[in-house]
C-alpha positions in Angstrom: -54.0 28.4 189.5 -57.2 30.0 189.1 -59.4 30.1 186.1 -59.3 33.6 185.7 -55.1 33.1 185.7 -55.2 30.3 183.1 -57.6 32.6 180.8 -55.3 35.6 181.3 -52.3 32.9 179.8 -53.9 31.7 177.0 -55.0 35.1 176.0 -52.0 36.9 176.5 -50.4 33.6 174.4 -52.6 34.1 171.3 -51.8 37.9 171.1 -48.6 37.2 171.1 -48.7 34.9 168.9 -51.1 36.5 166.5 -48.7 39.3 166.3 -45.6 37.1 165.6 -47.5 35.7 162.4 -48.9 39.0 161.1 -45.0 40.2 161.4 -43.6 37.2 159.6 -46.1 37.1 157.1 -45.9 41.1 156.4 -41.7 40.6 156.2 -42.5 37.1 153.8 -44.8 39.3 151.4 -42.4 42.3 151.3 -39.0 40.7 150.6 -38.7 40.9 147.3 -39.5 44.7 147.3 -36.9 45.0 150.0 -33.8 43.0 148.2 -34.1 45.7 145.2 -33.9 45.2 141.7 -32.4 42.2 140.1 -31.5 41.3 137.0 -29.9 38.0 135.4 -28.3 37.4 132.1 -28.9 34.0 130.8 -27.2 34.3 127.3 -24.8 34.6 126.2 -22.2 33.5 129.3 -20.0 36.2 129.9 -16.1 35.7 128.5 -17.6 34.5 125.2 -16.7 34.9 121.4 -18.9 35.3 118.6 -18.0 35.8 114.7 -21.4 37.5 114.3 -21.5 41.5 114.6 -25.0 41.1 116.0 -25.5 39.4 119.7 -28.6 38.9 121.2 -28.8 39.5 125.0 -31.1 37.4 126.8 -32.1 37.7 130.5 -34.5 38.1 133.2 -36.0 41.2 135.7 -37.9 41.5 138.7 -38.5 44.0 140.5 -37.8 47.4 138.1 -39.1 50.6 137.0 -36.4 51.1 134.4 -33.9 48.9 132.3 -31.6 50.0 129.6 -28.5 48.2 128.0 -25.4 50.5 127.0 -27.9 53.8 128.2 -31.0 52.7 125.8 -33.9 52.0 127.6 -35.5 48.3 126.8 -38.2 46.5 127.9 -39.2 43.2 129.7 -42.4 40.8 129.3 -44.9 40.2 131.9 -42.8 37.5 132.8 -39.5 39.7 133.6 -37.8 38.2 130.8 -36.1 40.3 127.9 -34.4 40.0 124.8 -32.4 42.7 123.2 -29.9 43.0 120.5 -26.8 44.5 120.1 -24.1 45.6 117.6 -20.6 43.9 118.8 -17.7 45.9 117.8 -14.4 43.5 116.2 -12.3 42.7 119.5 -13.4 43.3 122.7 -17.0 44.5 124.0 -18.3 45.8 127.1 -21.8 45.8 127.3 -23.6 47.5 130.6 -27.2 46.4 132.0 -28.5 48.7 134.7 -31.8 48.0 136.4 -33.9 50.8 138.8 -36.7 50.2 141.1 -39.5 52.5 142.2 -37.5 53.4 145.6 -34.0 54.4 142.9 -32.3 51.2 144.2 -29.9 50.6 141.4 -28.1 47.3 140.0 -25.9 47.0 137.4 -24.3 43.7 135.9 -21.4 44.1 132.7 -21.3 41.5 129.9 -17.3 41.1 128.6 -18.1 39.3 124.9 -15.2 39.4 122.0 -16.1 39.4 118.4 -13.8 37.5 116.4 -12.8 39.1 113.1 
């Protein structure tokens, strides 16, 4: 091979490669805009009993324009995290957590708690 052969290789190999990373790295910087919304509840677990009329939901957000629990908005720290309370009925309770983003990707995670009278 010539030198002007092994120069066309190696700069044909760097291109390539050069793009390969700047695709990677654009895809690693953009996935957590691309999974959506997501939300978490960390307390109380779901299927639990309280005596208390008043439960306090505690959970995390990334990645949303808009939360609301039972159809009222509410609001998370800098952090994603939230903490909202809510008036348990005797017997069974249904409560409903919905989370939009920016592109009106929706997700939606239901709590099942039962007050005990």
């Amino acid at each position: 091979m010539n030198t002007w052969t092994i120069k066309k290789i190696i700069k044909t190999a760097g291109i390539t490669f050069l793009a390969a990373f700047l695709l990677f790295y654009s895809f690693y910087q953009a996935r957590e805009y691309l999974r959506g919304p997501y939300i978490a509840i960390t307390y109380p677990p779901n299927g639990s009993s309280s005596k208390n009329p008043l439960a306090t939901i505690h959970g995390l957000a990334h990645n949303i324009s808009y939360l609301t629990l039972n159809g009222s908005p509410i609001f998370t720290d800098e952090d994603g995290i939230f903490n909202e309370r809510t008036i348990l009925h005797p017997g069974y309770n249904r409560i409903t957590l919905k989370a939009r983003d920016r592109f009106d990707r929706q997700k939606t995670l239901i709590l099942e708690l039962t007050r005990d009278q």
